[in-house]
C-alpha positions in Angstrom: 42.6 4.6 64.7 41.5 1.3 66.4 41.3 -0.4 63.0 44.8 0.6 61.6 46.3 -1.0 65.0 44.7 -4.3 64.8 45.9 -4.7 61.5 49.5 -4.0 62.3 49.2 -6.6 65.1 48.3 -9.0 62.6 51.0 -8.1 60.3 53.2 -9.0 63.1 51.8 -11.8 64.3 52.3 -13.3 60.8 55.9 -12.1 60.7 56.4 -14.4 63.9 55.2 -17.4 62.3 51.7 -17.5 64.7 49.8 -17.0 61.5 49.8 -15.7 57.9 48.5 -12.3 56.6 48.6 -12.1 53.3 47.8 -8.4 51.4 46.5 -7.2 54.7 42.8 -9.1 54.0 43.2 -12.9 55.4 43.7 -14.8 59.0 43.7 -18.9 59.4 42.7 -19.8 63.0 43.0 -23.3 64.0 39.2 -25.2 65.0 38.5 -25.4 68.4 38.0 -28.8 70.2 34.4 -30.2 69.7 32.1 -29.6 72.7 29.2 -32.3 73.7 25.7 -31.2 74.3 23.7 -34.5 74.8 22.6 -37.8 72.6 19.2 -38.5 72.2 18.0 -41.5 72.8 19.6 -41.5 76.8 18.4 -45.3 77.1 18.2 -47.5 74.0 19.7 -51.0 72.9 21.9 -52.8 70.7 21.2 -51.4 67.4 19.3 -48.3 68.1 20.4 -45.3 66.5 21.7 -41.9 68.1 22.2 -38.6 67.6 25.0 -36.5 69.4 24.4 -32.9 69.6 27.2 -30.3 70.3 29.4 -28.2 67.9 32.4 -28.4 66.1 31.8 -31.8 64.6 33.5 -32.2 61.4 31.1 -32.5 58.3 33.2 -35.6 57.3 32.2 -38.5 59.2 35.5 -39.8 58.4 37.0 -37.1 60.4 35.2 -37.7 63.9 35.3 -40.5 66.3 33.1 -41.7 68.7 33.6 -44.5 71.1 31.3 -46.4 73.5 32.9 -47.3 76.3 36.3 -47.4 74.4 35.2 -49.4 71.5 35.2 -47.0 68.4 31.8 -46.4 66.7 31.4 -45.7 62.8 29.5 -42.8 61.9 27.1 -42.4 59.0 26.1 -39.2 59.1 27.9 -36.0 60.2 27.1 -32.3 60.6 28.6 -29.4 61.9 26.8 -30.0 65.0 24.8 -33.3 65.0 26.7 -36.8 64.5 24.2 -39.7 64.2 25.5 -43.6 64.7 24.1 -47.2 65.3 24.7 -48.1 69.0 27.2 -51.2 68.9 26.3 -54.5 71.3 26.7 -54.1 74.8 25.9 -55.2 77.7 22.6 -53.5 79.6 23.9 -51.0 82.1 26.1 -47.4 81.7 28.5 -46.4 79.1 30.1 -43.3 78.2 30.3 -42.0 75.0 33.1 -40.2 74.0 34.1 -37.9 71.0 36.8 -36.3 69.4 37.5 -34.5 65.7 40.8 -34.9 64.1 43.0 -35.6 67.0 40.9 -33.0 69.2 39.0 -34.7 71.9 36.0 -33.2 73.3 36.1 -32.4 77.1 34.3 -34.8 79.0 31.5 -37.4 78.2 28.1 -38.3 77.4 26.1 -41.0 79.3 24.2 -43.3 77.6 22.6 -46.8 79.0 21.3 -49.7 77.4 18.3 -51.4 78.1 15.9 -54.5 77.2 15.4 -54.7 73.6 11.3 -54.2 73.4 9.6 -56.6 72.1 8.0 -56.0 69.3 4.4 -56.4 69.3 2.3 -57.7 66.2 -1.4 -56.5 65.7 -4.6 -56.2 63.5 -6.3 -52.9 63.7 -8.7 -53.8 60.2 -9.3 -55.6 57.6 -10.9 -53.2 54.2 -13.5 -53.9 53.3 -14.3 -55.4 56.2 -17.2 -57.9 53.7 -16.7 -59.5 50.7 -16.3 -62.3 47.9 -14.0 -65.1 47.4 -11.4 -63.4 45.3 -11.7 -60.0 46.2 -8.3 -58.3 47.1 -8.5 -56.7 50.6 -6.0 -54.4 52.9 -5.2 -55.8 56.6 -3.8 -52.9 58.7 -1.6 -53.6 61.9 1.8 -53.2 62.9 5.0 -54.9 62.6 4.0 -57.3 59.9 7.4 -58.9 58.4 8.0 -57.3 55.3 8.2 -61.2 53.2 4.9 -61.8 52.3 5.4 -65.5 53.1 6.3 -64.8 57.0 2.7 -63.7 57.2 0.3 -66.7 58.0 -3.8 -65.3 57.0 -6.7 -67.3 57.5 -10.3 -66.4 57.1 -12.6 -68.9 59.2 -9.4 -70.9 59.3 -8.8 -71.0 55.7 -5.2 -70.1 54.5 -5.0 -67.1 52.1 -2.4 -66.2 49.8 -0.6 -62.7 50.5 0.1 -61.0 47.8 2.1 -57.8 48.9 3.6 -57.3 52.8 5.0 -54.0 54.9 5.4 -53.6 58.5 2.1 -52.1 58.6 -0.2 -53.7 55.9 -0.7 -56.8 54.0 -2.6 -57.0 50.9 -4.4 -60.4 50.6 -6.3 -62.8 48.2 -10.1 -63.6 50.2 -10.1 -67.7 49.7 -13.2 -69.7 49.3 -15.9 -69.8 52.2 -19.2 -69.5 52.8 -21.6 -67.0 53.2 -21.6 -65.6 56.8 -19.1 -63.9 59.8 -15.5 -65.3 60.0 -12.3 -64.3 62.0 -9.2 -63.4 59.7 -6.0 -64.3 61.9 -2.7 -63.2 61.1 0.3 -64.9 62.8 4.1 -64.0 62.6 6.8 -65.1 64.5 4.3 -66.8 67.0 2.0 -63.9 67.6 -1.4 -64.1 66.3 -4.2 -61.2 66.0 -7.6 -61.2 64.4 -10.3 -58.6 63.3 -13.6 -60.0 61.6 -14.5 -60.5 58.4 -18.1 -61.0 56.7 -18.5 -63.1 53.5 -21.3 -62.0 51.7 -23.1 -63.4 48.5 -25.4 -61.0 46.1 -28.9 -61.3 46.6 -32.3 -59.8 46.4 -34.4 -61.0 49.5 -37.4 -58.2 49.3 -38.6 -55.0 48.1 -41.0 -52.1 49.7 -43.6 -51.0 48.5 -44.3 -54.0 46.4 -46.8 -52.5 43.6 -47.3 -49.0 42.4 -46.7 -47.1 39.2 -43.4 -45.6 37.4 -41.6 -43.2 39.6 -42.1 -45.2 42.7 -39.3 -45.1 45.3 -38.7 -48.9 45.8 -36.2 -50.2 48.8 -34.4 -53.1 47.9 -33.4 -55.4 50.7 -30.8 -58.1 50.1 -26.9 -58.5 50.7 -23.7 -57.5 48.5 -24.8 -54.5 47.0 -21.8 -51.8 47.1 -22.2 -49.0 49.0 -21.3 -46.5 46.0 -24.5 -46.2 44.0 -23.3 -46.3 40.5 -21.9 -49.8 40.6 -25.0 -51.4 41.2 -26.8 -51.7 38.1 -31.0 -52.3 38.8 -33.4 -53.3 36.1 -36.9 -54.4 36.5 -38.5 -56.5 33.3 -35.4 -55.6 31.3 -35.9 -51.6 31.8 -32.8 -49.8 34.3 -34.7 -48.7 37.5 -31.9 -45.5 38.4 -30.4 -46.0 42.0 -30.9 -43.3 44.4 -28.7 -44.7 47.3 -27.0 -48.0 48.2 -25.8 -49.2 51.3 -24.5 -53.2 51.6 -27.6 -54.6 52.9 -30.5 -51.9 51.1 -30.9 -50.4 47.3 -33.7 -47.8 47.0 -34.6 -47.5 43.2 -36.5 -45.0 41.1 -39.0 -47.9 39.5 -39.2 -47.7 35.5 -42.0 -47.2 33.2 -43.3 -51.2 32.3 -46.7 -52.6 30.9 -48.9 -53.8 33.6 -47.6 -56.9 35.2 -45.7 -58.0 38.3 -41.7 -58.4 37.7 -38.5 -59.5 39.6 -35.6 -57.1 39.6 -32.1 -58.0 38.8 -29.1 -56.9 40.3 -25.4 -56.7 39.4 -22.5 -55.7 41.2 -18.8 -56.4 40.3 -19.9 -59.1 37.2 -22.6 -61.2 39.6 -26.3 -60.8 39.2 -28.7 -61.8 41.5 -32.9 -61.3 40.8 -35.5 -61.4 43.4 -38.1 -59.9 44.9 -41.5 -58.5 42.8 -43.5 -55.5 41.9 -46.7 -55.1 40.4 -47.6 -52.3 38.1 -50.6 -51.1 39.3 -52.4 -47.9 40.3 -50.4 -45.4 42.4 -51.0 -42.2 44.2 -49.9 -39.1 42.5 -49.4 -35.4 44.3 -49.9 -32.5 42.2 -50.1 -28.8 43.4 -53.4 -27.1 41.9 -53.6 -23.9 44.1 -50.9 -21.3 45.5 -47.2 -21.3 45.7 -44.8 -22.9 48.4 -42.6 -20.0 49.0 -42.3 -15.7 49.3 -45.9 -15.9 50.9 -47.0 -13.0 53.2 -50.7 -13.0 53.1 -53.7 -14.0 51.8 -54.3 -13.2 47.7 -57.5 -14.1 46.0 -56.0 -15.7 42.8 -56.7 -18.7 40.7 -54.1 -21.7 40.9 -50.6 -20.6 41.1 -51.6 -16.8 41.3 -53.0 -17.3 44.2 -51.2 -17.0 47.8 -52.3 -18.7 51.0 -51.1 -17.8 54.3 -51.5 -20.4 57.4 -54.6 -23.0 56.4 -55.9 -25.3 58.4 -58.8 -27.4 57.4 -60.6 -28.2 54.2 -64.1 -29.5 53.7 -66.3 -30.1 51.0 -69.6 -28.6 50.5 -72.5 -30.4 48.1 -71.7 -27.7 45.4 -68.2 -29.2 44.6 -66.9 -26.0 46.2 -64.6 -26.3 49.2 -64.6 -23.9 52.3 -61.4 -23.8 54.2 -60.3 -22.1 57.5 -57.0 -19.9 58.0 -56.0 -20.0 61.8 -53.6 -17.2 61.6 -53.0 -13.4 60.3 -56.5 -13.4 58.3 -58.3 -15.1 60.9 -61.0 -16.4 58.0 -63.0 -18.8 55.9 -62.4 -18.8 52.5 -63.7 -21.0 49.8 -61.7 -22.6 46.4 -64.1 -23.6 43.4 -63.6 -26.3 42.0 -61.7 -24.7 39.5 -59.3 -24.0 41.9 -60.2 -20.1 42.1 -59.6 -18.8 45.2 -61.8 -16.2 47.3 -62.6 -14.7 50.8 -65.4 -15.0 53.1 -65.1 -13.4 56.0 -61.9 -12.7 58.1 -61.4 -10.3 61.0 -60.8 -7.3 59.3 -65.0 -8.4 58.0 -66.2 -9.5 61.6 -64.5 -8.6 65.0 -65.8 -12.6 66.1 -63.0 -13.6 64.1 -60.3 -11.5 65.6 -57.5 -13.5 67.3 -60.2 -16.5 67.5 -57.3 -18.9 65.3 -60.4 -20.9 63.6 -59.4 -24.6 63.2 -61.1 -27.7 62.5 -64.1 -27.2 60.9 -67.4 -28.9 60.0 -70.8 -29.3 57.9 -73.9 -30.0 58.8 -76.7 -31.2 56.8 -78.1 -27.4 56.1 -74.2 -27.1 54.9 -74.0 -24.8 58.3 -70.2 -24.7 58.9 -69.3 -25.1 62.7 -65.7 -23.8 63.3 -63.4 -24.4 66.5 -62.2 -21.5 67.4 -59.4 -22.0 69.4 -57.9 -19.0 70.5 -61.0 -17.4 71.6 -62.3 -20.7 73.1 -66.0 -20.5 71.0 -67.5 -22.7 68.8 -68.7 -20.7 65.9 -71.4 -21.6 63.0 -71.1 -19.9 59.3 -74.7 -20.4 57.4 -74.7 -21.3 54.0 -76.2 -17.3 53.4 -72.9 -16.2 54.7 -74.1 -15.1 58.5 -71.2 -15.7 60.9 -72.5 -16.2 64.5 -71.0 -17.8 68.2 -73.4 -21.5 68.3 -73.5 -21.3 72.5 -73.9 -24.7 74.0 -75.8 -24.3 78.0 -73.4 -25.5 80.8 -70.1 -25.9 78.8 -67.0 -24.2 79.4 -64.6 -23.8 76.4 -62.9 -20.8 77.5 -59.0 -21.6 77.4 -60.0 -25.1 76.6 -58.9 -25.1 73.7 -61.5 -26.2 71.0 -59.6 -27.8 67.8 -61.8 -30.0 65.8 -65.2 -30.6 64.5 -67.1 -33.7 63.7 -70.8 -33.9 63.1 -72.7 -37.3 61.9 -75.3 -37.8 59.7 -78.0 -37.3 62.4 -76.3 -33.7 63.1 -75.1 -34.1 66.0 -72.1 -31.9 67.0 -68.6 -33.3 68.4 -66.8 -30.7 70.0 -62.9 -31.5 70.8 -61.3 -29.6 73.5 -57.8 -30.5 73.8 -57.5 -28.9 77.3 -54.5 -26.2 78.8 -52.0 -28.7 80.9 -49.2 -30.9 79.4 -51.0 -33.3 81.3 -54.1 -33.1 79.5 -57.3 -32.0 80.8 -59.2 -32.5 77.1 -62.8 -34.2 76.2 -64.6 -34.7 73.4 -68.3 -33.6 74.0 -71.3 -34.4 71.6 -73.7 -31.9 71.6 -77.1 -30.9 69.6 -79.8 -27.9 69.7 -77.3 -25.8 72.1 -76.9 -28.9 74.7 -74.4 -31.3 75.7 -75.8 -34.7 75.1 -72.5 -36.5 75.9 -69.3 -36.7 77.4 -66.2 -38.3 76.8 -63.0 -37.8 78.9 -59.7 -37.2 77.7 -58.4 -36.6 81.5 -54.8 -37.5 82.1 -54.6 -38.4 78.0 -52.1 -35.5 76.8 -53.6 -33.4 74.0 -55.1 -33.8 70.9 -55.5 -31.7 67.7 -57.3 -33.8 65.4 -60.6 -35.8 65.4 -62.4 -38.2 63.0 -65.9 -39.8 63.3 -66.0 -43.1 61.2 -67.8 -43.0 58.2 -71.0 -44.9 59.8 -70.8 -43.0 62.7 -70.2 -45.4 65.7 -66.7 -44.3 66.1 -64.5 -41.4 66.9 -60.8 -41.2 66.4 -58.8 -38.6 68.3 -55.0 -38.2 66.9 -51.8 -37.1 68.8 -50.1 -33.9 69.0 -46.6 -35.9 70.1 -47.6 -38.7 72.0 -47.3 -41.3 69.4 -50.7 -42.7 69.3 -54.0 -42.9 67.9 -57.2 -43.3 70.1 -60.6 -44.6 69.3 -63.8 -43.7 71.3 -66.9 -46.4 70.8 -69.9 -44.4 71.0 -72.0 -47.4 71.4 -69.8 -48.6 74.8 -68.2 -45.7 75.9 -65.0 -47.3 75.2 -61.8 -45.4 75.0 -58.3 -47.1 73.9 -55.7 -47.1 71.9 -56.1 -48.4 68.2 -52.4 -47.4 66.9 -49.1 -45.9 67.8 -46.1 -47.1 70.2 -46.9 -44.1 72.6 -43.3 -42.7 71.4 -43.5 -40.5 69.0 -41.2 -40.9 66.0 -38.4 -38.7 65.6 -36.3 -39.4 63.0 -36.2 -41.3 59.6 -35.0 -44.6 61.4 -37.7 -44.5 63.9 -41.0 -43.7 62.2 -42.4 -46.8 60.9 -45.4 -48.2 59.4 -45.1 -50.9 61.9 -46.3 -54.8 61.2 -49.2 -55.7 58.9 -52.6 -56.7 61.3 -50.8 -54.9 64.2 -51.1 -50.8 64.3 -49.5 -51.0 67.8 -46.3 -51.3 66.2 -46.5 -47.9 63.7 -45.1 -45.0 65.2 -47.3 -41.9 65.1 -46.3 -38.0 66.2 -48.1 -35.1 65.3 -51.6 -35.1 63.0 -53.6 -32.2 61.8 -55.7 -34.1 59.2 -58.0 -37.0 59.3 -60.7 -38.6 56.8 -62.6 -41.8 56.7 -63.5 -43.3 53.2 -67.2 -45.4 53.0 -64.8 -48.8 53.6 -63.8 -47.8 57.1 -60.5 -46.8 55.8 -58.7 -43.9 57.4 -56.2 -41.5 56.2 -54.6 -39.0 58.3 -51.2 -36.9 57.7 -48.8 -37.2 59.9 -46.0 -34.2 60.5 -42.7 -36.0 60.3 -39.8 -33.8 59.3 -42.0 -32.6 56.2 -44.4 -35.0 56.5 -46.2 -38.0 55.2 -50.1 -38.8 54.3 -51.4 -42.5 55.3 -53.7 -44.9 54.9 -55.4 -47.2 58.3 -56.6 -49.7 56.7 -59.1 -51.9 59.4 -58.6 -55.9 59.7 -61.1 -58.0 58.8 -65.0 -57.3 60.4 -63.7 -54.0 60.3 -61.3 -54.3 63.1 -58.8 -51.5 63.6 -56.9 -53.4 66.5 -55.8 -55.7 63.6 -55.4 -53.1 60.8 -52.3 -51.9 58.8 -51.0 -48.7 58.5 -49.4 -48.0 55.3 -48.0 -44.5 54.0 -49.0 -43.8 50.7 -47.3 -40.2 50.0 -44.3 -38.0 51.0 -41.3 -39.6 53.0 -40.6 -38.9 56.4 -37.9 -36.5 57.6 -36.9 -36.1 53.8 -36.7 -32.2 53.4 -33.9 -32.1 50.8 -36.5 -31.6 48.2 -38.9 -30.1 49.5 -42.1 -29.1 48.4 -42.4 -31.5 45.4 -45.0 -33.0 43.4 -44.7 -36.6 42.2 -45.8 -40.1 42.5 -46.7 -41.6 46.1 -43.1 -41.6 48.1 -41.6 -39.6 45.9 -43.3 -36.7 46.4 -42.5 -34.2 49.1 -45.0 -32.7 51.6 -44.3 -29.5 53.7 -46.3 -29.5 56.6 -49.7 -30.9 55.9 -52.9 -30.0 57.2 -56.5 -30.2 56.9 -57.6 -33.1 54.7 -60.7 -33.6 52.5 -62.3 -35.6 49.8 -63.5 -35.2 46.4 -67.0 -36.6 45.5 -64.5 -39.3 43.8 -63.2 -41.1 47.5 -59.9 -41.8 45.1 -58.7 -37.7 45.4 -58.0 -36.1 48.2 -57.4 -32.5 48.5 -54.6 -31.3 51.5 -53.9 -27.7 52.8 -49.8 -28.0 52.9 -47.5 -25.6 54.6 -47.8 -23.2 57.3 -46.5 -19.0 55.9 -46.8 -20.9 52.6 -49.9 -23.1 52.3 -50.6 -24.8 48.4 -53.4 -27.0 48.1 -52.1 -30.5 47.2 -54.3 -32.6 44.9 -53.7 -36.2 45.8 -55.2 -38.7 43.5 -55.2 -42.4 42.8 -54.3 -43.5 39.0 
């Protein structure tokens, strides 16, 4: 009923001329007045542009007006509620801005008030790259650059270069000609100068590392100009492409070609330069090659032959007269085993055989003349001796305490006399190494106050022992003439990371950083290797200085790369093969092949040879 009435009001209304109806279904109303909500900027300048919200705003901009303290204002844009317009000159203070939409003034007014123009501000933030040639194009990023490319003055090392392209916020520019070395590019406009730095570099080889091997050598190549994306450097050595691993500006490391014996420069080129350098000698090289176990899915102990074998937590390795090799597992089996020199691998006695064994973690070993192996046994804190005829039995020694003492390593000389290392119970280290023969302590010499120790070595002509860190980032060595104990090697930090762990100086071991070693052997030359657990780890070579002099010897690594785990376990030639976590260490009769117990719940015997 409602319905019908409103439309007979509207019938009527039309019949008095206040509106039209036309068939019942239409009704013009007129459009109310416009209504002002705000503009946005409330403070600008001459020239800034505004927005003026509110509603009824005509969609023509024709069709609304705005003025600014009476003076009218164009608009260039218009919606049904948003006007936008330039802010006309004026004087800094209050205005009020006014609107109205065809003939229909809005109630009231906005205020708006000008300010200071800002000044506008030109910077650098970066030049990219940030090194390079005379030539090269580069990108300098700032601000408020003039859009001309000729307003913008560039210099590098105050030489004027030509800019090629210009916006408010980057200018692309032609490097001039300069020499090698750091400059300052400067970039003035309007007055205003900024700089960032710039470093012009030339392409060149300075040096290489190592600097003689065999094919498949990793080979760091230290100069200047190289790119930092590896496939536009292009690396040959005599002729032959040496493959790029990884490039940075300053360091190429190289994958060295097969070549015929000789010593060659490599050559470089980057970007149409070439630059040769540096030298490498084909020579002889140490190889890794994996000749017993697997290095993954272990859970035990397998008798097996080569790869059908598994190995489960190995420790040390030692050689009996035979060609045979007896090796010690400090965990789960608890037991000596033995691999033929066939690499066949076979049980002993573990603690499932012999209750002596249970828990006692055997570690470094030892062989005496009568090819009696002595055993530290570290978790029971007994020094044990396995006979040739297989009889496993605690070797007692009268007045000395190894109970929680921690007994770790083995040595015995040629007179067979025992060295017994206890690496002590306090973080402090309470450790010695004691010499001992026919059940009595002959000698003692302290490791009070020393941290701890898991390895030791006794020199190849018996007048020395070596004791190696467990984290402290050195190498001692014990005169057994003397008495005298010092440092022959290490920082005393222990590296930690690829960029810290070094080989140190030539002549100067002080300056090699060490961390944690669980193998040691010394060659008849006085030479000693020892692996060293470095992310993965790494096997190398202390070499002594002349008269045999250790203070001045070198420390080289010859195998594995530190803190490289991307491959790892890998066989392969000297750097380029990857170690897991080695251990015990051992000689063949041949002093040029070494054979290393590698891993930890998977343990493979490494065969490490020199070809």
């Amino acid at each position: 009923m409602k319905r019908i009435y409103t439309r007979i009001l509207l019938c009527a209304l039309a019949l008095t001329g206040i509106a039209a109806c036309e068939n019942g279904t239409g009704l013009e109303t007129e459009t109310p007045a416009p209504r002002l909500i705000s503009i946005v900027p409330g403070t600008g300048y001459s020239g800034c542009t505004a927005i003026i919200s509110g509603e009824y705003f005509s969609e023509n901009p024709e069709e609304n007006t705005v003025t600014v303290d009476g003076t009218e204002v164009p608009v260039s844009a218009a919606a049904r509620n948003r006007l936008t317009l330039t802010m006309p000159e004026h004087s800094l203070g209050d205005v009020e801005v006014r609107v109205s939409v065809n003939g229909k003034e809005a109630s009231g007014a906005l205020e708006f008030t000008y300010g200071e123009l800002p000044e506008i501000v030109m910077s650098v933030s970066s030049v990219i790259p940030s090194y390079g040639y005379p030539g090269d194009i580069v990108t300098i990023s700032g601000e408020n650059f003039s859009t001309f490319p000729a307003d913008n003055i560039v210099t590098f090392g105050g030489t004027e270069a030509e800019v090629v392209k210009a916006t408010a916020n980057s200018l692309e520019v032609i490097v001039p000609e300069h020499g090698r070395g750091n400059v300052e590019v400067k970039v003035t406009m309007d007055g205003q100068t900024s700089s960032v730095p710039f470093r012009y570099v030339e392409l060149l080889v300075a040096s290489n590392q190592p600097v003689s091997g065999a094919e498949g050598v990793e080979v760091t190549i230290s100069g200047e100009g190289f790119s930092e994306v590896p496939a536009e450097n292009e690396v040959t050595i005599n002729g032959v492409v040496a493959p790029v691993i990884s490039s940075s500006l300053e360091e190429l490391v190289v994958t060295v070609p097969d070549n015929p014996e000789g010593t060659y420069s490599f050559a470089v080129t980057v970007g149409g330069r070439t630059a040769s350098g540096g030298e490498f000698t084909y020579s002889g090289c140490w190889r890794v090659e994996t000749v017993l176990g697997v290095p993954s899915g272990v859970t035990g102990n397998v008798e097996g032959t080569g790869s059908d074998a598994r190995m489960w937590y190995g420790q040390e390795i030692v050689r009996r007269s035979d060609g045979n090799y007896l090796m010690t597992f400090r965990n789960k089996d608890h037991g000596i085993y033995m691999m033929t020199s066939d690499y066949m691998f076979t049980k002993l006695v573990n603690q499932t055989d012999n209750a002596m064994l249970t828990g006692a973690y055997p570690w470094g070993c030892a062989l005496d003349s009568e090819e009696t192996l002595y055993i530290a046994a570290k978790g029971t804190g007994k020094l044990l001796a396995y006979t040739s005829g297989g009889v496993l039995s605690e070797y007692a020694v009268e007045n000395l305490v190894t109970t929680g003492m921690n007994p770790m390593d083995v040595a015995i000389d040629s007179d067979d006399n025992i060295y017994l290392l206890l690496r002590g119970n306090s973080g402090t280290g309470n450790g010695s190494v004691v010499k001992i023969r026919d059940g009595a302590v002959l000698d003692r010499y302290d490791l009070t106050g020393m941290k701890l120790f898991d390895t030791m070595l006794l020199s190849h002509d018996g007048s020395k022992v070596f004791v190696f860190s467990n984290g402290n980032g050195y190498i001692r060595m014990i005169d057994l003439t003397t008495g005298e104990n010092t440092v022959v090697a290490g920082t005393g930090t222990a590296h930690s990371n690829a960029d810290n762990y070094t080989d140190g100086e030539a002549g100067n071991p002080l300056t090699a950083t060490v961390r944690q070693v669980e193998g040691a052997i010394c060659a008849e030359d006085g030479t000693v290797y020892f692996c060293d657990i470095a992310g993965g780890g790494t096997l190398r070579e202390f070499r002594p200085g002349p008269d045999g002099n250790y203070a001045a010897g070198t420390i080289t690594t010859i195998a594995g790369k530190a803190y490289d785990t991307s491959k790892g376990h890998q066989d392969g030639l000297s750097t380029v093969a990857r170690f897991v976590y080695p251990n015990g260490i051992c000689f063949a009769e041949n002093e040029k092949t070494i054979y290393m117990i590698d891993g930890t719940a998977n343990v493979t015997i490494r065969k490490i040879y020199y070809r």
